[in-house]
C-alpha positions as a Markdown table, in Angstrom:
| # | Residue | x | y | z |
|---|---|---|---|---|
| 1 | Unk | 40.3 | -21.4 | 20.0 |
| 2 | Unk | 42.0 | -17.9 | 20.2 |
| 3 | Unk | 40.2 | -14.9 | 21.4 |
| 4 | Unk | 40.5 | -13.5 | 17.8 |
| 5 | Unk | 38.3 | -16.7 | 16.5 |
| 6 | Unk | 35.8 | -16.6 | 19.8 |
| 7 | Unk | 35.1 | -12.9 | 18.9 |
| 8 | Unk | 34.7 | -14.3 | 15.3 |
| 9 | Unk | 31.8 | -16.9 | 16.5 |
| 10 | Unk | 30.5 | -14.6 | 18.8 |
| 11 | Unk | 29.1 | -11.8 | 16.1 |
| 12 | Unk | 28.1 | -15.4 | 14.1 |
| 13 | Unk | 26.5 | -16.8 | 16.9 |
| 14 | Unk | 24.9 | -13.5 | 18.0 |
| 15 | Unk | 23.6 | -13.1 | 14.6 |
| 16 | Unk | 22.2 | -16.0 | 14.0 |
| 17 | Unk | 20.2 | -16.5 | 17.5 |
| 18 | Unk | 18.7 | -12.7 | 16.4 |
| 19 | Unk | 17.8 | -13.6 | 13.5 |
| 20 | Unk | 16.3 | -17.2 | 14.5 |
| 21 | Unk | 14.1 | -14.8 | 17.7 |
| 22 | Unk | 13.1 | -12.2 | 14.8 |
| 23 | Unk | 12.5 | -14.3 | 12.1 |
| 24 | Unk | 8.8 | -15.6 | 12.9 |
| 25 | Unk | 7.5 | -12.1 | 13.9 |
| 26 | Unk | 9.1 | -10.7 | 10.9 |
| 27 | Unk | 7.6 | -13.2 | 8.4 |
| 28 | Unk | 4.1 | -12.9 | 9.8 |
| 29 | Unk | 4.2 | -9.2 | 9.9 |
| 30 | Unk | 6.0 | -8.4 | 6.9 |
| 31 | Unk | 4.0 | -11.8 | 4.4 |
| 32 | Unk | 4.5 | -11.7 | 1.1 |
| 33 | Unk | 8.1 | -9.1 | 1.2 |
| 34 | Unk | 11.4 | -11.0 | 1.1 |
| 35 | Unk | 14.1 | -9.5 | 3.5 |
| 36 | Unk | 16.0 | -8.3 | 0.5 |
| 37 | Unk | 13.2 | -6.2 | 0.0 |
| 38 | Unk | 12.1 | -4.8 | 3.2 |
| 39 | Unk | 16.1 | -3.7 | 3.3 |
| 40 | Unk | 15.1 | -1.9 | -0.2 |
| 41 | Unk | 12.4 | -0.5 | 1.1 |
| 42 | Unk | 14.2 | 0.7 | 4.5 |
| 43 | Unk | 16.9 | 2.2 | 2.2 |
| 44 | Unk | 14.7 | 4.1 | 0.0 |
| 45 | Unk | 12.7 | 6.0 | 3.0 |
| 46 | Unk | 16.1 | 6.4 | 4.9 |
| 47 | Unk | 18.1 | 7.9 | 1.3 |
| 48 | Unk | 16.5 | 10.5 | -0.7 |
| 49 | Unk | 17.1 | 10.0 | -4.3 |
| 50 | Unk | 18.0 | 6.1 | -4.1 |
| 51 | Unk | 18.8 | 4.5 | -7.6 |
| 52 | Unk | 19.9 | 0.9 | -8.4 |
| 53 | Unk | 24.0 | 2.1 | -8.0 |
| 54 | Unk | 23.3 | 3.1 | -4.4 |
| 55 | Unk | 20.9 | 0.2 | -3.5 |
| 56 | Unk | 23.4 | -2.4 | -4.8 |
| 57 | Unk | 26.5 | -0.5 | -3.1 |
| 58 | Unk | 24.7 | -0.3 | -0.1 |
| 59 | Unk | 23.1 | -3.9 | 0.4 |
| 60 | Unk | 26.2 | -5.4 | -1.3 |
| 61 | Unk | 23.8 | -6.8 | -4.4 |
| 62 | Unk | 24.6 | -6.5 | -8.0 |
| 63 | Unk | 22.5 | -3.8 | -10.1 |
| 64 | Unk | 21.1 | -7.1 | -12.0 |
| 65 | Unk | 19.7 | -8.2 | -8.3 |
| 66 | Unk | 18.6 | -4.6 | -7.2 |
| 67 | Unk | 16.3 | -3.9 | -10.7 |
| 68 | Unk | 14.5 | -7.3 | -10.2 |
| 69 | Unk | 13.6 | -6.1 | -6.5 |
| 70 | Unk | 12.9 | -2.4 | -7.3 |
| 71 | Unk | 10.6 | -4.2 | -10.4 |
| 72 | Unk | 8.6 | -6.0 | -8.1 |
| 73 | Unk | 8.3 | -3.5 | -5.7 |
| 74 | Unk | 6.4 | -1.3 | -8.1 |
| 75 | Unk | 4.3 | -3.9 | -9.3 |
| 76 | Unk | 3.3 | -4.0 | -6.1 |
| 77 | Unk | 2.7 | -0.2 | -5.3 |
| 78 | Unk | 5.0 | -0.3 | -2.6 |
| 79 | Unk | 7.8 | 2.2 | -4.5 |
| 80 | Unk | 7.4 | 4.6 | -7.4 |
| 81 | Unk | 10.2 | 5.9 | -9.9 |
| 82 | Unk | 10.7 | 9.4 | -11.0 |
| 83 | Unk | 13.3 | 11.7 | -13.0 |
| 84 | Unk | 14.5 | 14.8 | -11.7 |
| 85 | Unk | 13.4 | 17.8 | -14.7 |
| 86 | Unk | 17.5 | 18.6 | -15.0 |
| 87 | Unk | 18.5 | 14.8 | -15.3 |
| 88 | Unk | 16.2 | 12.2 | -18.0 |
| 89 | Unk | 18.6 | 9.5 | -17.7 |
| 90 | Unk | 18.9 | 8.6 | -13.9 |
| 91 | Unk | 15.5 | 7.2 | -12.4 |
| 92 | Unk | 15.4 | 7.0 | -8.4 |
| 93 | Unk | 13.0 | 5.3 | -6.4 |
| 94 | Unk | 10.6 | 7.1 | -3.4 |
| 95 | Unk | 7.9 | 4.7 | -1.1 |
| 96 | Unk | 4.2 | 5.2 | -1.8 |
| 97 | Unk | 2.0 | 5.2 | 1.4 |
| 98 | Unk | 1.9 | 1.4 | 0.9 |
| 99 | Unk | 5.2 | 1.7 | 1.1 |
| 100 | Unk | 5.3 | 4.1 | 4.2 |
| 101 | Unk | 3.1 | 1.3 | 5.9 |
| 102 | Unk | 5.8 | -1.2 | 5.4 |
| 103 | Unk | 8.3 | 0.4 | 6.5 |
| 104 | Unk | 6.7 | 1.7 | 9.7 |
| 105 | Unk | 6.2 | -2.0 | 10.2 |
| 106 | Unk | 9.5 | -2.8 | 9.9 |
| 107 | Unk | 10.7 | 0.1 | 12.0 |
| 108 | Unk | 8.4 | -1.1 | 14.7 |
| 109 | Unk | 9.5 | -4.4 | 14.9 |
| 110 | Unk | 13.1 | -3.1 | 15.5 |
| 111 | Unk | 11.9 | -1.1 | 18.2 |
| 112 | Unk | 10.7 | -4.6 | 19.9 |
| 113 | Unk | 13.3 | -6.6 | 19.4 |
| 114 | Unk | 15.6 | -3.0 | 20.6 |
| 115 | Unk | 13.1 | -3.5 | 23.4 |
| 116 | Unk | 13.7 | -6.7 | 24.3 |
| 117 | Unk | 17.2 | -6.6 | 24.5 |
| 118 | Unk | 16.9 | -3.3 | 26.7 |
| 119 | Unk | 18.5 | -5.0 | 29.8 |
| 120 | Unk | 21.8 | -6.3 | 27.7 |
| 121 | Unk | 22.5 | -2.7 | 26.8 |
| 122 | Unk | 21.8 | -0.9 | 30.1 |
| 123 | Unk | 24.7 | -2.7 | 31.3 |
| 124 | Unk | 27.0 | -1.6 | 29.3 |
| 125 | Unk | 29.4 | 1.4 | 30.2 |
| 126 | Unk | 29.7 | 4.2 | 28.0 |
| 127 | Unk | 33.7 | 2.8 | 27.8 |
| 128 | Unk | 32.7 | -0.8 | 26.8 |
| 129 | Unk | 30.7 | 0.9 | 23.7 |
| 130 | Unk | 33.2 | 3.2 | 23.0 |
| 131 | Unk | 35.5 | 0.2 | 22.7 |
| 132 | Unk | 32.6 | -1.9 | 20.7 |
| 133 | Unk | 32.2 | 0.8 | 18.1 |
| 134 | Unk | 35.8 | 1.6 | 17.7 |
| 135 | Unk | 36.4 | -2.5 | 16.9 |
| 136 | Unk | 33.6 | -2.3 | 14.5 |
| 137 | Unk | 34.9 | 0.6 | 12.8 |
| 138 | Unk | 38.5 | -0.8 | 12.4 |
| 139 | Unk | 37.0 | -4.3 | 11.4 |
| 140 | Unk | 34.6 | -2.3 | 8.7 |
| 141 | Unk | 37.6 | -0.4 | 7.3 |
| 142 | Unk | 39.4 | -3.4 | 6.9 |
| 143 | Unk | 36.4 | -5.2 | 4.9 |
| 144 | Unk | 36.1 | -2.5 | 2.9 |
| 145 | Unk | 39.8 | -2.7 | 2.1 |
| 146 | Unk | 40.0 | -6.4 | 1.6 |
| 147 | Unk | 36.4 | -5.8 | -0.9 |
| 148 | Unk | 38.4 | -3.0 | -2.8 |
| 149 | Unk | 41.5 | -5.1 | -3.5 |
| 150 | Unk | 38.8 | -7.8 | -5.5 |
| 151 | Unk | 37.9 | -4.8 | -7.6 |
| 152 | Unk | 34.6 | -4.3 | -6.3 |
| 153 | Unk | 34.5 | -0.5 | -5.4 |
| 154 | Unk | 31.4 | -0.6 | -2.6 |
| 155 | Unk | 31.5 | 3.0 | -0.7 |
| 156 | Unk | 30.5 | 2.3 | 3.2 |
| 157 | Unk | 27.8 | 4.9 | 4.3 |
């Protein structure tokens, strides 16, 4: 295996082992909310005036996906919809404060799992992020490159 296919099964494999260790503490915290939307959720409190075109670009979803999840999330009272007085035809989504609970919920749970990985990340030098970040710029660019050639126009934020 080359070093380009280790790094490869690396993020995979570091991926997957976070989200086995999170997964438990996440369903039993977070019951009855798929992941799909508790990201909704954490997109709408993080982006004021979210719609369905920036939801989808940003969770990489089709509008079709995004207005089932934003439907059930106001059945649920966890977001609201609302119009802006200079602009009828564009609705955009804000959390109620069942919403807000969720999403401190989620936030929290980063914080733990940010926590528990504390000791990893104090032992990195300033240079070995530098270098991590610059890779996962230049890999990011490239995807969104690759995505754009398919036709699929999904801005990076």
């Amino acid at each position: 295996m080359n070093k380009e296919e280790q790094v490869i099964m690396g993020f995979r494999d570091l991926y997957n082992k976070m989200v086995w260790l999170n997964k438990d503490k996440m369903e039993d915290s977070l019951k009855g909310y798929k992941s799909s939307e508790v990201h909704c959720i954490e997109y709408i409190e993080r982006n004021v005036d979210s719609n369905v075109t920036k939801l989808a670009e940003s969770l990489y979803m089709t509008s079709g996906a995004i207005s089932k999840i934003t439907k059930k999330l106001i059945k649920k009272g966890i977001i609201e919809s609302y119009q802006k007085p200079d602009n009828k035809k564009e609705i955009y989504f804000r959390l109620t404060e069942q919403g807000k609970v969720i999403y401190k919920i989620h936030e929290d749970l980063h914080k733990e799992f940010q926590e528990r990985d504390k000791a990893v990340f104090e032992q990195v030098t300033e240079e070995q992020f530098d270098s991590m970040l610059n890779f996962v710029e230049k890999y990011n660019r490239h995807l969104d490159a690759e995505i754009k050639k398919q036709g699929i126009d999904i801005k990076s934020e």
